[in-house]
C-alpha positions in Angstrom: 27.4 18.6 24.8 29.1 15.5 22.8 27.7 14.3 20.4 27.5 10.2 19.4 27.2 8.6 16.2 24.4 6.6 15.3 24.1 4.1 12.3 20.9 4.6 10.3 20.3 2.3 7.3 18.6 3.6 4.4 16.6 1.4 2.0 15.1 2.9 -1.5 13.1 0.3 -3.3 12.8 1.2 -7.1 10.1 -0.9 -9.0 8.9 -1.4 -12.8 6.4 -3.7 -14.1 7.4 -5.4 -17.7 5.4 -7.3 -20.0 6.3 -10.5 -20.9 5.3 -12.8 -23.1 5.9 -16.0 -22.3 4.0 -20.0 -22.2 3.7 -19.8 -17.8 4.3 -17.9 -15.3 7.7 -19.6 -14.4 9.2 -19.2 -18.2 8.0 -15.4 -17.9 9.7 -14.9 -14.3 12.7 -16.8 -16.0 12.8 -14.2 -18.7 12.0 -11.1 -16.4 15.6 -12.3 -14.8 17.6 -12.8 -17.3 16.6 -9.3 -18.5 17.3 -7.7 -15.3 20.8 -9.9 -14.9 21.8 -9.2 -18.6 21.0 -5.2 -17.8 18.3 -4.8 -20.5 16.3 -3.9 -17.5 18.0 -1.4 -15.6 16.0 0.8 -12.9 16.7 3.9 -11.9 15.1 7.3 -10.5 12.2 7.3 -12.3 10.8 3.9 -11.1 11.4 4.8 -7.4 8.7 4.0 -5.1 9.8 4.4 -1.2 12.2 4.7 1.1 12.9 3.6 4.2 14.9 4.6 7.3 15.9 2.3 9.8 18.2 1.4 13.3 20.1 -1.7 12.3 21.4 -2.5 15.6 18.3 -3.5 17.8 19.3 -6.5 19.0 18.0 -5.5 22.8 14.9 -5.0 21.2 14.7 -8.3 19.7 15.5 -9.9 22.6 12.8 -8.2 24.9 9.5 -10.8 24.9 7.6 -7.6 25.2 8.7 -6.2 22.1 7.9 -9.7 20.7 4.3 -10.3 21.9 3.6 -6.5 20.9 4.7 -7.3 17.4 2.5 -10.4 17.4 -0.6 -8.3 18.4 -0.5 -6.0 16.0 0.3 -8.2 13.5 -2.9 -9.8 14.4 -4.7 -6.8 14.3 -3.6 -6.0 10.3 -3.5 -9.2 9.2 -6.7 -9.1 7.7 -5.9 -6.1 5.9 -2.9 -8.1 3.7 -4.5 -9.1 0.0 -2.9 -12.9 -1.1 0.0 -10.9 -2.8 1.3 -8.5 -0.1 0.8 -11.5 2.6 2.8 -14.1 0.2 5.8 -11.4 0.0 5.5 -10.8 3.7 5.6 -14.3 4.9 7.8 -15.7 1.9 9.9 -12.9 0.5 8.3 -12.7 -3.3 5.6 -14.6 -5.1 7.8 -17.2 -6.8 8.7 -18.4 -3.2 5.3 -18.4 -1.9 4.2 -21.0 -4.7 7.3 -22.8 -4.8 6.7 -23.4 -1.1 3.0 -24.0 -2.0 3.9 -27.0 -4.4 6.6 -28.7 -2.2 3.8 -28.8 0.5 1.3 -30.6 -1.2 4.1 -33.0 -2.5 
């Protein structure tokens, strides 16, 4: 039997919570990056906390309304579950986006 090749995309996500000090939120996030960008953070093994595996080529999948009304159900069903932080990353990609967002919209 021949066999096929299959792409799989693997995703590790390392994390590490810093202290900052800092006068607001925004100067501390500011700080966090510039730490991170200038390498005085770096991660590594020891701040690993999951991986992920992956089919990066589902287009038929997203393209079936099935698929799509199934995903909306059972988001439904676990939404209640999400805390403000996990449905802010979810929805906006990271905290800082979530209240940027926040603030435009009540501009």
């Amino acid at each position: 039997m021949a066999h096929k090749t299959f792409t799989i995309k693997i995703t590790e996500t390392l994390e590490r919570e810093v202290e900052i000090k800092a006068a607001n939120l925004d100067d501390a996030m500011e700080k966090a990056i510039s730490l991170y960008n200038d390498e005085k953070v770096i991660l590594d093994s020891s701040d690993f906390q999951d991986s992920i595996f992956d089919i990066p080529n589902i287009q038929e999948l997203e393209q079936d309304d099935a698929y799509s009304d199934f995903l909306i159900e059972k988001a439904k069903e676990k939404f209640h579950l999400l805390n403000k932080e996990n449905l802010s990353i979810l929805v906006f990609g990271s905290l800082i986006d979530a209240k940027t967002a926040f603030l435009e919209s009540r501009q």
